[in-house]
N, C-alpha and C positions, 0 to 999 in steps of 0.2 A: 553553565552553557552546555548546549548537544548539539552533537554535529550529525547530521544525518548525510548518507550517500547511498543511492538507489545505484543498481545495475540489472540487468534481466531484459532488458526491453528490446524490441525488436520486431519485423515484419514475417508475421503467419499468416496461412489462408485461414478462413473459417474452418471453426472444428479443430482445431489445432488447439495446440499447449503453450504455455510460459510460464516462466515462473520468475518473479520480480523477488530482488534481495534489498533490505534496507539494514547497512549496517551503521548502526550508534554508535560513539564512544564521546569522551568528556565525561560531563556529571551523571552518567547513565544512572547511578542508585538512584538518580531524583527521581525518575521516569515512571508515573504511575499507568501509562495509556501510551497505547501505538497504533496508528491506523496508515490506510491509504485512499485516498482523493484521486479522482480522476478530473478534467478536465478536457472537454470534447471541443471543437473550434466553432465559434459561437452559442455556447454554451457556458452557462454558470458551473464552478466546480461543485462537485460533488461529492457526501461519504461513495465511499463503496464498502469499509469492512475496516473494522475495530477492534481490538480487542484488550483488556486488564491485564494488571499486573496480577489477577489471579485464574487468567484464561476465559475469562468469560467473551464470547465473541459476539457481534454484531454486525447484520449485513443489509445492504437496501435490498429490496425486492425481486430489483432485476438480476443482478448477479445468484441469490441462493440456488446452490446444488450443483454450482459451475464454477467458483469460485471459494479458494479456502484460504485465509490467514493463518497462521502462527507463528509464533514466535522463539526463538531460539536465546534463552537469557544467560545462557554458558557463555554462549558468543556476541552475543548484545547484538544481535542478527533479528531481524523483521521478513517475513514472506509473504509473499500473495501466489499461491499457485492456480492458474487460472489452465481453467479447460472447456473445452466444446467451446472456443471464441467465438464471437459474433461480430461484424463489418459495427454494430455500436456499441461493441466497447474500445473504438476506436478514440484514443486519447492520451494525455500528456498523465502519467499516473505520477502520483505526490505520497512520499512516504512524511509523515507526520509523527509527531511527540507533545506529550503534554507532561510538564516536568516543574516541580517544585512546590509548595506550599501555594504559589498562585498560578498551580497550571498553565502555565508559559507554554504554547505552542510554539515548537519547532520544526521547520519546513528540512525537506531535500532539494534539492534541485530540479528535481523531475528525471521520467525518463518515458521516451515516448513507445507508445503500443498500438500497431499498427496493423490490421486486419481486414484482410482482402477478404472478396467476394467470390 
């Protein structure tokens, strides 16, 4: 089992910064993959950025060059530091885990990202 717990979130104007933290604990040695999802209101959720347990990262389209994961494995710590925000990436962001021999996804709870115009 992984517990995941997001914090970071919060209301910026456009063009502003955040940075989202998703911290793991539990069975974290299982943990081969950590991402973050977003979800917009009436909208299907979404990747937005991925990345390995040997750093390789992954981003959708929209976010590249504004948006950066990493990952902190000292601390079993997840980040998304997001910059130059845009009013659509307004959404419930979801830190994510895939963990064990049958890559088990595990959810956070979310936390919401909210960006003004």
């Amino acid at each position: 089992q992984v517990q995941l717990v997001e914090s970071g979130g919060g209301l910026v104007q456009a063009g502003g910064s955040l940075r989202l933290s998703c911290a793991a604990s539990g069975d974290t040695i299982c943990i081969s993959a950590m991402g973050w999802y977003r979800q917009a209101p009436g909208k299907e959720r979404e990747l937005v950025a991925a990345i390995t347990n040997g750093g390789s990262t992954n981003y959708v389209d929209s976010v590249k060059g504004r948006l950066t994961i990493s990952r902190d494995n000292a601390r079993n710590t997840l980040y998304l530091q997001m910059n130059s925000l845009k009013p659509e990436d307004t959404a419930v962001y979801y830190c994510y885990a895939l963990a064990g021999s049958h890559y088990t996804a595990y959810w956070g709870q979310g936390t919401q990202v909210t960006v003004s115009s």
